[in-house]
C-alpha positions as CSV (number, residue, x, y, z in Angstrom):
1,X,-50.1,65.3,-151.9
2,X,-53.6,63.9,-151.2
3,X,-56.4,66.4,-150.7
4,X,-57.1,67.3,-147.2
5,X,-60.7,66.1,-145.9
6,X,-62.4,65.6,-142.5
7,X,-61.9,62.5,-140.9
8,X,-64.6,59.7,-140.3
9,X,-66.4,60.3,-136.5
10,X,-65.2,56.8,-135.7
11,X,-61.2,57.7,-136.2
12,X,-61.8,61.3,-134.3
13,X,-63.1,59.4,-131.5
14,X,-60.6,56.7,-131.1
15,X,-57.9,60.0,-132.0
16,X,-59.5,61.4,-129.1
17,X,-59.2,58.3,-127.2
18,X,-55.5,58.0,-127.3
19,X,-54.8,60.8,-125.2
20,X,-58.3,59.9,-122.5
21,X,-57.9,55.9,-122.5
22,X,-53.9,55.0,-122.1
23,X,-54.9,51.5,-120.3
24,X,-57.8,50.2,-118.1
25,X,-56.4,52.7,-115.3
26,X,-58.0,55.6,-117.5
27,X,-61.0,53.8,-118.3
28,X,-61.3,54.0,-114.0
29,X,-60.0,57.1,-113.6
30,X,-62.8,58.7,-116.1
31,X,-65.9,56.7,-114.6
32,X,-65.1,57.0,-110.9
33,X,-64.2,60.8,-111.1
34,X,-68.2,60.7,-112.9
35,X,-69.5,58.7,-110.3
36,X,-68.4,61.4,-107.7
37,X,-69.1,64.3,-109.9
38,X,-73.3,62.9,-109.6
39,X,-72.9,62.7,-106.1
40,X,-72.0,58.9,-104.9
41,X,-71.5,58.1,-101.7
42,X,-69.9,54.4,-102.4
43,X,-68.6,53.3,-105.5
44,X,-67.5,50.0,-106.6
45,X,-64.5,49.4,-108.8
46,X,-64.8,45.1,-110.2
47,X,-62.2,44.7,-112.8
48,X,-61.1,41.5,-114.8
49,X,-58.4,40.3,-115.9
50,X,-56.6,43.6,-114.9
51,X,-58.9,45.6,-116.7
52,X,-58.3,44.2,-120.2
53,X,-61.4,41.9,-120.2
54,X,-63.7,43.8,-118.1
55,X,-64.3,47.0,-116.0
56,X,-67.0,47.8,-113.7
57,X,-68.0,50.9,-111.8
58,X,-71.2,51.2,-110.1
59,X,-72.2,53.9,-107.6
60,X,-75.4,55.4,-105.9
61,X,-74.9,59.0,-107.0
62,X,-78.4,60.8,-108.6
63,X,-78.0,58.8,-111.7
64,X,-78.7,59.6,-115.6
65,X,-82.1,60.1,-117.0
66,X,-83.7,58.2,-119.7
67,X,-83.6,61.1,-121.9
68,X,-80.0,62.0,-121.6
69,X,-78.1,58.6,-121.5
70,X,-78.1,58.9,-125.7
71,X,-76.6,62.0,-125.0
72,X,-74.0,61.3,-122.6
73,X,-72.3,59.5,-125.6
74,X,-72.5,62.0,-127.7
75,X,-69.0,63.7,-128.1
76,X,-68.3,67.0,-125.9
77,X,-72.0,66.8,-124.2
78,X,-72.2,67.1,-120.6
79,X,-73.8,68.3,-117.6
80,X,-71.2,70.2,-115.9
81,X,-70.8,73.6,-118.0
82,X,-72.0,75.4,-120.2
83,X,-70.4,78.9,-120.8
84,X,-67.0,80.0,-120.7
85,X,-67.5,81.6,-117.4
86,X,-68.3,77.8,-115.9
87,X,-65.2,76.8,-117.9
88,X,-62.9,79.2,-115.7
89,X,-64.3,78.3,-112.5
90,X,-64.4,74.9,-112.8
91,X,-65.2,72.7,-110.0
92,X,-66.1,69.6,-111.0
93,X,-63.4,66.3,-111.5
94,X,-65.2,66.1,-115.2
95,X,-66.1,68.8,-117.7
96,X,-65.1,68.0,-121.4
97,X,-67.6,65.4,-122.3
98,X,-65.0,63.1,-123.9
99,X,-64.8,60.2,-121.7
100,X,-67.8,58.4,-122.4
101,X,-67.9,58.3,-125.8
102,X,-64.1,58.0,-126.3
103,X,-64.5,54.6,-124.1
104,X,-67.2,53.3,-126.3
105,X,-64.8,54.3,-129.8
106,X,-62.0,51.7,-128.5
107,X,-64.5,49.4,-126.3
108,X,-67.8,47.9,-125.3
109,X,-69.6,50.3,-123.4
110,X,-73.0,49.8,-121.5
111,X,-74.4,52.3,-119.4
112,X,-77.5,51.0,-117.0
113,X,-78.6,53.8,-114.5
114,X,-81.9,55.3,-112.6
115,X,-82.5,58.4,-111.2
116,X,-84.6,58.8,-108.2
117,X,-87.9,60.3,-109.6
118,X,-87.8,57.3,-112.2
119,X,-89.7,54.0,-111.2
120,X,-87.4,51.6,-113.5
121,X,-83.5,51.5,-114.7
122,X,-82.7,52.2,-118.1
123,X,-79.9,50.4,-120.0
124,X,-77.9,51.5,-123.3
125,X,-76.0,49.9,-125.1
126,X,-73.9,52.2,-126.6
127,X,-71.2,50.1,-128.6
128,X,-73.9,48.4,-130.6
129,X,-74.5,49.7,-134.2
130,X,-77.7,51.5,-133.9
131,X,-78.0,52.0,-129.9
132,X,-80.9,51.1,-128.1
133,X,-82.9,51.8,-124.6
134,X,-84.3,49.2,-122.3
135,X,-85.7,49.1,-119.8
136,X,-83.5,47.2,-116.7
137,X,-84.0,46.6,-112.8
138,X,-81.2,49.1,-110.9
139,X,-81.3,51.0,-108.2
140,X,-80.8,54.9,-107.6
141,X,-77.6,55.5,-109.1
142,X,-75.3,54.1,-112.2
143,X,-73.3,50.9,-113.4
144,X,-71.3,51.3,-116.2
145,X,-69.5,48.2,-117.5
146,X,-66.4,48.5,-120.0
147,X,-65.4,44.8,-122.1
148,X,-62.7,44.1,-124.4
149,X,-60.6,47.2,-124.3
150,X,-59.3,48.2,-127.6
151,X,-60.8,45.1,-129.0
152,X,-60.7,47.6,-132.5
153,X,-57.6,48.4,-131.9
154,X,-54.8,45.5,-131.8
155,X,-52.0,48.0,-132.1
156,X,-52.6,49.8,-128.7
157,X,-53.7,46.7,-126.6
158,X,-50.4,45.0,-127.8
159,X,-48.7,48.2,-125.3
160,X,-51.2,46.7,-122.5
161,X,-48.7,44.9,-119.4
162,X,-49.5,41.7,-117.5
163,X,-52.8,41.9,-116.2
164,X,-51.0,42.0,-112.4
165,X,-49.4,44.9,-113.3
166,X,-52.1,46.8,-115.1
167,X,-54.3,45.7,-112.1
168,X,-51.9,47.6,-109.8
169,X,-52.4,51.0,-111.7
170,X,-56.1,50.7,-111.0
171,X,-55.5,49.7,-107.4
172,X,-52.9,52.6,-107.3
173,X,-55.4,55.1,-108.7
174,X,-58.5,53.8,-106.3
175,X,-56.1,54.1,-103.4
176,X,-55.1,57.4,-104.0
177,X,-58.8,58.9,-104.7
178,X,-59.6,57.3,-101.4
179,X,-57.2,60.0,-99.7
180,X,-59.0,63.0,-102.1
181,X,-62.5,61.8,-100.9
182,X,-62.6,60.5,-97.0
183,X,-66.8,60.7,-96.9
184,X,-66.8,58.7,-99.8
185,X,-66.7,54.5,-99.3
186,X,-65.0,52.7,-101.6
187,X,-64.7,48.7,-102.7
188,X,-61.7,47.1,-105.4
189,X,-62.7,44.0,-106.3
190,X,-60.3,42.0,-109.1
191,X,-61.7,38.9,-110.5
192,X,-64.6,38.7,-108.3
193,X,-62.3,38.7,-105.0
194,X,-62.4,41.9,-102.7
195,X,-59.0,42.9,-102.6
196,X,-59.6,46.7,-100.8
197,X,-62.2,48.4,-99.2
198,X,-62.8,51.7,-97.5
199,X,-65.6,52.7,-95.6
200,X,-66.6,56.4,-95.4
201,X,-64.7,58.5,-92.9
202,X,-65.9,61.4,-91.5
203,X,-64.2,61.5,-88.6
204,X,-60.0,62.4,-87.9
205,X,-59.5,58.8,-86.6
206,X,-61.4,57.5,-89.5
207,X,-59.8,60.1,-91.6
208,X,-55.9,59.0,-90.1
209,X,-57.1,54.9,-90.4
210,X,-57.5,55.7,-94.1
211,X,-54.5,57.5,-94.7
212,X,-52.5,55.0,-92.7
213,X,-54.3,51.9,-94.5
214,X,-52.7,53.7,-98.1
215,X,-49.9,55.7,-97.0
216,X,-48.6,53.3,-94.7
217,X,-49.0,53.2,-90.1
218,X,-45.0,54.1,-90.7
219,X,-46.0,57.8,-92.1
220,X,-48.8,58.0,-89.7
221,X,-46.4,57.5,-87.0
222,X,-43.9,60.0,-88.2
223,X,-47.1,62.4,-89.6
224,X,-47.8,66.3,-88.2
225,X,-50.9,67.2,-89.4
226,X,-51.5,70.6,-90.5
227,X,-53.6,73.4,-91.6
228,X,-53.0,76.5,-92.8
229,X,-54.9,79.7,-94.6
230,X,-54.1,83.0,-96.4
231,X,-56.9,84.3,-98.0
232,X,-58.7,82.1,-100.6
233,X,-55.6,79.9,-100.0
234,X,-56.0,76.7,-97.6
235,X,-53.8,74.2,-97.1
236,X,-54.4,71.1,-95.0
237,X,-53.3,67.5,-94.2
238,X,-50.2,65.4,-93.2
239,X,-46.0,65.4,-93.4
240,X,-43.5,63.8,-92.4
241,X,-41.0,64.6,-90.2
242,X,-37.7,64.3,-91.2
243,X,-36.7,61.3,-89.4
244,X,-39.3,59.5,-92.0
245,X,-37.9,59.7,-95.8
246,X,-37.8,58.0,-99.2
247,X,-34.9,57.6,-101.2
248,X,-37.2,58.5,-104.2
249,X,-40.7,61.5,-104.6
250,X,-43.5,58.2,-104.6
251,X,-45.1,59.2,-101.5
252,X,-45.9,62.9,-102.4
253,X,-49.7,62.8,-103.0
254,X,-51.5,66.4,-103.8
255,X,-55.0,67.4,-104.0
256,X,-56.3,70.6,-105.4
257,X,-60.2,71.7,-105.0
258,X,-60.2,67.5,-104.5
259,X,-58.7,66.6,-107.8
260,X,-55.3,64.7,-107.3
261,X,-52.8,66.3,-109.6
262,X,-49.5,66.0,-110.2
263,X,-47.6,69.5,-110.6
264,X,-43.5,70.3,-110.4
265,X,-44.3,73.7,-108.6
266,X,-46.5,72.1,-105.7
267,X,-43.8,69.6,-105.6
268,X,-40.8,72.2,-105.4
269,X,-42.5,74.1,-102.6
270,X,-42.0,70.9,-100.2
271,X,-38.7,70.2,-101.1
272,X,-38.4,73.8,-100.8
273,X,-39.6,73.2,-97.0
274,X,-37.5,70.3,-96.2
275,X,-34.4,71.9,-97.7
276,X,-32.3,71.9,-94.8
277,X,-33.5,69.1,-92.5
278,X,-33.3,66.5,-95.0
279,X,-30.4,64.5,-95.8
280,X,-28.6,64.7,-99.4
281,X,-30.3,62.7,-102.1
282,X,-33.3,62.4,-99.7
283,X,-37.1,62.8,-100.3
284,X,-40.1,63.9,-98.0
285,X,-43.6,62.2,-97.8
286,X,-46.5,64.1,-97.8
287,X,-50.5,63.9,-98.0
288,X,-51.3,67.5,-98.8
289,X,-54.7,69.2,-100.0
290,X,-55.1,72.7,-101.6
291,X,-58.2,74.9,-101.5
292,X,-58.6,78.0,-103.9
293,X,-60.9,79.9,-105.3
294,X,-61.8,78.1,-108.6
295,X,-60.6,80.6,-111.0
296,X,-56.9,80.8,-109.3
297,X,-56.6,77.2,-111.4
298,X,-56.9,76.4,-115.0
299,X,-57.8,72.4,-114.9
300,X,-58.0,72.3,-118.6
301,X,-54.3,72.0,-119.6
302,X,-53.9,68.4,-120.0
303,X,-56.5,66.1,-121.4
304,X,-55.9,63.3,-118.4
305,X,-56.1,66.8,-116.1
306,X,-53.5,66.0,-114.2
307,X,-51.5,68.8,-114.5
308,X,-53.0,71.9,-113.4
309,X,-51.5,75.6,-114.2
310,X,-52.3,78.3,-111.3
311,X,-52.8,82.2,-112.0
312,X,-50.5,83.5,-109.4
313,X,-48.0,80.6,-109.3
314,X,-45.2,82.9,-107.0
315,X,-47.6,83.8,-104.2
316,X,-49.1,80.3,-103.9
317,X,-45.1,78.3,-104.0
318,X,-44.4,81.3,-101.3
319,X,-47.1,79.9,-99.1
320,X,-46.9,76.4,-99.2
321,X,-43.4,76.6,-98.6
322,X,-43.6,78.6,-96.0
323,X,-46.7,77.3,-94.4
324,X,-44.7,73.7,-93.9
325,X,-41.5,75.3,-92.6
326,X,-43.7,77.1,-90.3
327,X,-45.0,73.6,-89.4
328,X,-41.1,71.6,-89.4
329,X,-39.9,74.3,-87.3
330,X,-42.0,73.4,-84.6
331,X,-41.2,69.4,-84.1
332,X,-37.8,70.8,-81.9
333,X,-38.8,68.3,-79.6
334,X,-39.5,65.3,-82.1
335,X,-37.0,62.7,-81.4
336,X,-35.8,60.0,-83.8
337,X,-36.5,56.0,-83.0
338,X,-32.7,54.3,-81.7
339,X,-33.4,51.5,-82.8
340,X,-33.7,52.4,-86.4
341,X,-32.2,55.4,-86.8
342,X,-30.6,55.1,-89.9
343,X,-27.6,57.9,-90.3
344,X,-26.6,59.2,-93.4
345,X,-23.0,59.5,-94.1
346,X,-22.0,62.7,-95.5
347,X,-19.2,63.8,-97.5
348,X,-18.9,67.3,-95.9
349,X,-18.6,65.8,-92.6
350,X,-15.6,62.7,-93.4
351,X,-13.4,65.6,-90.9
352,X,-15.7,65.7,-88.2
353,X,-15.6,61.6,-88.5
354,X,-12.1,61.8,-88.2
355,X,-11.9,64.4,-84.9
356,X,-14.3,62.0,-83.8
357,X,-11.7,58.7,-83.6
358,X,-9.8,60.0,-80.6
359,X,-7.4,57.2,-79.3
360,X,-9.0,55.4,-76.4
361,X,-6.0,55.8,-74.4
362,X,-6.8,59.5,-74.1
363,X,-9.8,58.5,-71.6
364,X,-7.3,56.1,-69.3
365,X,-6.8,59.6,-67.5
366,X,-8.8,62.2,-66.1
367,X,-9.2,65.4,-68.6
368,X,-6.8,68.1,-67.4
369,X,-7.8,70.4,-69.8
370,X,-7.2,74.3,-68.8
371,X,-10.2,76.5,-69.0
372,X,-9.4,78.7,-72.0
373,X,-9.3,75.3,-73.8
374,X,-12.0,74.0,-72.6
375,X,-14.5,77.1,-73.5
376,X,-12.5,78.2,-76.6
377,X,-14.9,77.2,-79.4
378,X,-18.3,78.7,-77.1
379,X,-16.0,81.5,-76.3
380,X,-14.7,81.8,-80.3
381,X,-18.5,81.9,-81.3
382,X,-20.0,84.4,-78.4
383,X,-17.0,86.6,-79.7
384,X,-17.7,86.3,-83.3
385,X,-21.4,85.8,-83.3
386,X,-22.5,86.9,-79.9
387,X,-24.5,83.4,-79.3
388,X,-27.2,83.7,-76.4
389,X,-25.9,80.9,-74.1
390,X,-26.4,81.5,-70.3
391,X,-23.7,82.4,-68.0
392,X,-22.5,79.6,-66.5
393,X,-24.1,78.4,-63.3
394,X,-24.1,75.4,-60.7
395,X,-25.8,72.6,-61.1
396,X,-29.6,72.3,-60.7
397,X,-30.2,70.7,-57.1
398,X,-32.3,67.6,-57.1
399,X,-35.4,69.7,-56.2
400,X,-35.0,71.9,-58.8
401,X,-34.9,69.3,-61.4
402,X,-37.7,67.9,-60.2
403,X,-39.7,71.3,-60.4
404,X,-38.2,72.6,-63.4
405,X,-38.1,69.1,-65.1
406,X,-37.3,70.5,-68.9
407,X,-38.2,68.6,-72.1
408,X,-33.8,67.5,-72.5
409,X,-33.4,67.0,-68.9
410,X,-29.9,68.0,-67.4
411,X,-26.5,66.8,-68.4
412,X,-25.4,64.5,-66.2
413,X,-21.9,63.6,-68.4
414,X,-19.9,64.7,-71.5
415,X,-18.9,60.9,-73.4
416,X,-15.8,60.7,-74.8
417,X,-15.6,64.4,-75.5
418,X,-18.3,63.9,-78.1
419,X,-21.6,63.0,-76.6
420,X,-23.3,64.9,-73.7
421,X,-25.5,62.3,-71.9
422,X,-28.8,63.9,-70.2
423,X,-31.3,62.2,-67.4
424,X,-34.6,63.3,-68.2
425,X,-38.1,62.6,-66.5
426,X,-38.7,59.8,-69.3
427,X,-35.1,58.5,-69.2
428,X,-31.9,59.4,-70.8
429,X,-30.9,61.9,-73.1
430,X,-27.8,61.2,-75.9
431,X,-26.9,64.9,-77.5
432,X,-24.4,64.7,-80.5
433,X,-22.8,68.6,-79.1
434,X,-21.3,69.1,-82.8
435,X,-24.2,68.3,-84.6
436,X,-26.6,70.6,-82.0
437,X,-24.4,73.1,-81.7
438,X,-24.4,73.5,-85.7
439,X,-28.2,74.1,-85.8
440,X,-28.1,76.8,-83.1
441,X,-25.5,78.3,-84.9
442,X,-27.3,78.2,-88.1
443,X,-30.6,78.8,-87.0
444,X,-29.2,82.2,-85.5
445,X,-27.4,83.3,-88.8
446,X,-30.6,82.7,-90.7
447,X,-32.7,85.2,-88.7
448,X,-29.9,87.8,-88.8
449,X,-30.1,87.0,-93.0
450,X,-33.9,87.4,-92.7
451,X,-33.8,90.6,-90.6
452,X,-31.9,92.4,-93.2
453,X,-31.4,93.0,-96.8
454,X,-29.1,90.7,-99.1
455,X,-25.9,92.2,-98.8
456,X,-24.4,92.8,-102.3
457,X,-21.1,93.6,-103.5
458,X,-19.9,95.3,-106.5
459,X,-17.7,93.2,-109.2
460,X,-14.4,95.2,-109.6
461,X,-15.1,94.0,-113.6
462,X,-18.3,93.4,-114.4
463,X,-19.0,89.9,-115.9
464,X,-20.7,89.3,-119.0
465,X,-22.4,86.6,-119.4
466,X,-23.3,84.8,-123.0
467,X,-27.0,84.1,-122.8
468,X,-29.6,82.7,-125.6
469,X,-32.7,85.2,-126.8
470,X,-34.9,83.1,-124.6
471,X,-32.8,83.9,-121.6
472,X,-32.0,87.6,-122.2
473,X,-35.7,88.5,-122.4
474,X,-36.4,86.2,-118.7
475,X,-33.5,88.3,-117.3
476,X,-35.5,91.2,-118.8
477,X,-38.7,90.2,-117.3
478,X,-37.2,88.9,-114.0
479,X,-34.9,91.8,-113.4
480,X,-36.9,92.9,-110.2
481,X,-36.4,89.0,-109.3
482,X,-32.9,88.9,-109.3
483,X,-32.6,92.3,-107.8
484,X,-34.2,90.7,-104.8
485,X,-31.6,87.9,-104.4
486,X,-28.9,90.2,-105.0
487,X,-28.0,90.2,-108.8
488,X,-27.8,93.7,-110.6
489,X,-27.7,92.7,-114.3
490,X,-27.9,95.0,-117.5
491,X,-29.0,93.6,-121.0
492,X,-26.2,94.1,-123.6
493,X,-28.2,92.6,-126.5
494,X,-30.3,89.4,-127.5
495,X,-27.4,87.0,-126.5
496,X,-25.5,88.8,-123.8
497,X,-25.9,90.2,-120.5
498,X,-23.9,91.9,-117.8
499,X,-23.7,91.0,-114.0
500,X,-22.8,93.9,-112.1
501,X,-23.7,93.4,-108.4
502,X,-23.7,90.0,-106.4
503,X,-24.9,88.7,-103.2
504,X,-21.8,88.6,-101.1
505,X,-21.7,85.5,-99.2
506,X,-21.5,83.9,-102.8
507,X,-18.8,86.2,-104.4
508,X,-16.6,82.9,-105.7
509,X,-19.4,81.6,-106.7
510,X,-19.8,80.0,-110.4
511,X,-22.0,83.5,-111.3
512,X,-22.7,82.5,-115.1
513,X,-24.2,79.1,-113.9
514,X,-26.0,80.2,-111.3
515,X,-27.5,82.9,-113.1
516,X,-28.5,80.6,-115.4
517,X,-30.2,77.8,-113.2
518,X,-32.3,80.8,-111.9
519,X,-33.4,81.8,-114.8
520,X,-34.6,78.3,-115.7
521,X,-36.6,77.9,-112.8
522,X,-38.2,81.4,-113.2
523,X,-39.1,80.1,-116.7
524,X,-40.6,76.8,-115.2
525,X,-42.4,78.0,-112.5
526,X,-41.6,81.7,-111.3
527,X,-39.8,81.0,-108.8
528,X,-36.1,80.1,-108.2
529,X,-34.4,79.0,-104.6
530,X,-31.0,78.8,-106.4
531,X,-29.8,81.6,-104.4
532,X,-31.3,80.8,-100.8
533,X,-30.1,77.5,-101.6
534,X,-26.4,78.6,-102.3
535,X,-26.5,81.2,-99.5
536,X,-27.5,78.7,-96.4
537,X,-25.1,76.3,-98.0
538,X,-22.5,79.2,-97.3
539,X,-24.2,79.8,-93.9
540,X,-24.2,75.9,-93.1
541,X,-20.7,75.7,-93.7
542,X,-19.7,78.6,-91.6
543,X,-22.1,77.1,-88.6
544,X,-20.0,73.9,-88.9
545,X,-17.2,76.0,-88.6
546,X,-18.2,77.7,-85.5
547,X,-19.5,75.2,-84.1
548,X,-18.1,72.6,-80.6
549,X,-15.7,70.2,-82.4
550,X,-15.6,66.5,-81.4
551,X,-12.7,66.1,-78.7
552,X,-13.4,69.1,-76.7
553,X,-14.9,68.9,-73.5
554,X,-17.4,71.0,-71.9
555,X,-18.1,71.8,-68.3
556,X,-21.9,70.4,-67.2
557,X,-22.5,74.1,-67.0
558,X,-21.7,74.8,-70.5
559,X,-23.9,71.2,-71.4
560,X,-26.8,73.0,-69.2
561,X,-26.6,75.8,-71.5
562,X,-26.3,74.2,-74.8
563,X,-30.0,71.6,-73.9
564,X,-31.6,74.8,-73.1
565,X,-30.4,76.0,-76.6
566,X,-31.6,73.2,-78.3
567,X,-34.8,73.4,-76.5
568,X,-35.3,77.1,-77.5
569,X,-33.8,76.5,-81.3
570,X,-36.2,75.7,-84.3
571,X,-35.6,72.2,-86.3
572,X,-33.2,71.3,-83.4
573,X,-34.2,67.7,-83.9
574,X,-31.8,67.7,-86.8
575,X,-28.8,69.3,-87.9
576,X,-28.9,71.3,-91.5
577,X,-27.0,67.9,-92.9
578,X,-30.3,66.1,-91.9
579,X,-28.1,64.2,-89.4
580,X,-30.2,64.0,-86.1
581,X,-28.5,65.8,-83.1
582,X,-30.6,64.0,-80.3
583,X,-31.9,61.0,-79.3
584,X,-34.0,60.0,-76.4
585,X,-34.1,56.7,-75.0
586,X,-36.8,56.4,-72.3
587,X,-37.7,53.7,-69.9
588,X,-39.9,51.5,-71.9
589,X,-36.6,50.8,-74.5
590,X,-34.1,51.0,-71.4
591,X,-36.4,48.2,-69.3
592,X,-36.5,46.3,-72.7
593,X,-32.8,46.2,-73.2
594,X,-32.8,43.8,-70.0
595,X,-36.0,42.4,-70.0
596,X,-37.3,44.3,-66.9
597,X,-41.0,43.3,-66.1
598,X,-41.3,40.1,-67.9
């Protein structure tokens, strides 16, 4: 074996490079987040060639002085700390002091800048071999301009894409620190053509223009804003609602203390939210921004810092996900677009499909259902479940409607056995009764979950369970955990515990697997939904159940009584299969369907 020695400066920094500079998207990540870090209120982003020939970012924050731009070069030399106590409270985008000079190691680098007590600019030239100051004409601020990326380095620019597509990465990184900075403007110019600019916003319209100019006017369309605060936690910004999806997690944008990260806890805790108003396979969009204290967040565990790792990690998924169920619960009245509703087809739901397909012959004569059958499932329910519908009642007279005037109007007919049809103030109501019905239902067995404990039930022969070391010591450490969700489990040994005690709604539940997925989420992230998951699956299924089957037809007293449910009922906009239960089609579509007023 050779003899072990330290390594030239020059290889550290291009070592140290390969995990700061990946392509010219780094090279813009690192100088913007500086610019902002000294201040700037715009910054300008040129690149060309997608990066690969040249990068420029110039800004008008407070600028470098003369005596420090040497420095700023220098390997771990900044401005931003300098104790461990500034290390764990963090705030700044920048801290290491690595950017600059592991830039320079793999590139050209020239820094020109002036500060606002100096008279003249000052330029360095920092990939020359002995580097030199000069004096240049700038204004208050700083320009730094980046030529020839790995030009040292043929290896790692051979990995480089078509210069469209590493063009897009910057654009895609500019965009998306114009959402974590609204009073900051920013300008993208590639190959001396303006291709996106954002003025400051400091208003909400300004605020919602910029969002809706990167997100998309589809998201803002669909958006709830909200805010929410516990303590040193706030949480702010937009969501969807979940008639507005994405078949994959690209619109999920997060900001903490204004860094944009990318984290699998922040990003469980909305899907957490959305869990059962979404359709299978389904993802939400979301612009969201964090606020903590500082030293609730350790920013230092990646060097692209990125990826962020919180100090109570439990307590903050527990508020986020409740904070924006709090919110979803709340858009009752938020009616999906007809005209592009696009319904998702569900598996669990082929036999409701079927009921559905009654023979048209069956309407060629008036219903002459008797009563018991035409109240059995309502009655079925109220006997089971004791569901809070009305007693029935006549008909609201034309005066009352017009003084009462409800959000879902009043049922006017019951189509095909399937469909309750409404007249509202704004036009006409379409109510799939199955699907609405199943969200009451479910809604109602969730709060009698919430209000009590998780009922368990003993295993006649306790099951043991083959584990590895790893796991045996989380099911150790977690025990409390799984006590909460219902498990009572006893360690045997390094490789084998015992399940004892079981939430009862899952009994013939899988117990080994589902044992294990917690534990693998409590090792990720502390924190596991594998049990509320399983358990409103078992509630969804028994709401379906329950629920007003297709083919069964209701009095309009009994309709009445089932709006004003949905009216009343959280999330009633969809069902728990993410299928929507109403649509509204008011007069500006109805007029438009026959060209009324043109």
């Amino acid at each position: 074996m050779s003899r072990i020695r330290l390594l030239p400066p020059q290889l550290i920094n291009q070592i140290a490079a390969g995990e700061v500079v990946e392509r010219p998207a780094s090279v813009v990540k690192e100088l913007v987040e500086n610019s902002l870090d000294a201040g700037a209120g715009q910054i300008e982003v040129s690149a060309e060639k997608g990066g690969i020939s040249a990068i420029k970012v110039r800004d008008d924050g407070q600028g470098i002085d003369k005596k420090d731009l040497p420095v700023a070069v220098a390997r771990h030399a900044t401005s931003k700390i300098s104790s461990q106590e500034d290390l764990l409270a963090v705030q700044s985008l920048g801290f290491r002091g690595e950017a600059l000079p592991s830039i320079a190691s793999v590139a050209r680098l020239v820094i020109t800048s002036r500060t606002g007590e100096s008279t003249t600019g000052w330029r360095l030239q920092a990939a020359s071999d002995s580097p030199e100051l000069a004096p240049a004409a700038h204004p208050v601020g700083t320009t730094v301009e980046v030529t020839d990326l790995f030009y040292n380095i043929p290896a790692r620019r051979k990995f480089l894409r078509t210069e469209k597509t590493e063009f897009g990465h910057i654009q895609t990184y500019v965009e998306r620190m114009a959402l974590s900075r609204f009073e900051v403007g920013f300008s993208l110019f590639h190959n001396q053509r303006l291709i996106r600019q954002f003025q400051p916003a400091r208003d909400k319209t300004g605020r919602e223009s910029r969002v809706a100019a990167v997100v998309g006017k589809d998201f803002m369309e669909h958006a709830l804003a909200v805010e929410f605060s516990a303590g040193d936690l706030i949480l702010k910004g937009w969501i969807a609602q979940p008639s507005f999806t994405r078949s994959q997690a690209d619109m999920q944008f997060w900001y903490i203390n204004g860094r944009l990260v990318r984290d699998k806890l922040l990003n469980h805790a909305l899907r957490h939210a959305y869990r059962d108003v979404l359709p299978h396979n389904r993802q939400p969009a979301a612009v969201l921004y964090l606020q903590m204290a500082p030293e609730l967040v350790d920013v230092n565990a990646h060097p692209a810092k990125l990826e962020v790792r919180f100090r109570e990690s439990r307590s903050i998924h527990d508020f986020i996900a409740r904070s924006l169920e709090r919110a979803l619960a709340e858009t009752r009245f938020s009616a999906p677009d007809p005209l592009s509703l696009q319904i998702p087809t569900q598996v669990e739901h082929r036999h409701n499909i079927q009921e559905s397909r009654v023979s048209s012959r069956q309407y060629e004569r008036p219903p002459s259902k008797p009563p018991s059958q035409v109240n059995e499932s309502i009655a079925f329910y109220r006997e089971l479940r004791g569901t809070d519908f009305p007693a029935a009642s006549a008909a609201p007279s034309e005066a009352q409607q017009a003084e009462q005037s409800p959000p879902l109007g009043y049922a006017i007919a019951h189509l095909h056995d399937i469909y309750i049809l409404a007249q509202s103030e704004n036009g006409l109501i379409l109510v799939d009764t199955h699907a609405a019905h199943e969200r009451i239902v479910y809604e109602k067995l969730k709060r009698q979950m919430a209000e009590g404990m998780v009922i368990r039930q003993p295993l006649l022969l306790p099951l043991t369970v083959s584990v590895s070391p790893r796991e045996s010591a989380l099911a150790e450490e977690y025990s409390d955990k799984l006590l909460e969700m219902g498990f009572v489990t006893d360690i045997l040994g390094p490789e084998s515990l015992v399940i004892r005690e079981v939430p009862a709604l899952l009994a013939k539940a899988d117990m080994a697997a589902l044992v294990k997925d917690m534990l693998s989420e409590l090792a990720q992230m502390e924190a596991s939904d594998r049990i509320d998951t399983a358990v409103l699956e078992k509630l969804a299924t028994r709401a379906c159940h329950y629920s007003v089957r297709a083919g069964r037809r209701l009095t309009i007293e009994e309709m009445n009584a089932l709006l004003r449910q949905i009216e009343q009922t959280e999330r009633s906009g969809r069902c728990n299969h993410g299928r929507p239960t109403w649509v509204e089609l008011d007069f500006k579509t109805l007029d438009g369907f026959f060209n009324r007023g043109r």
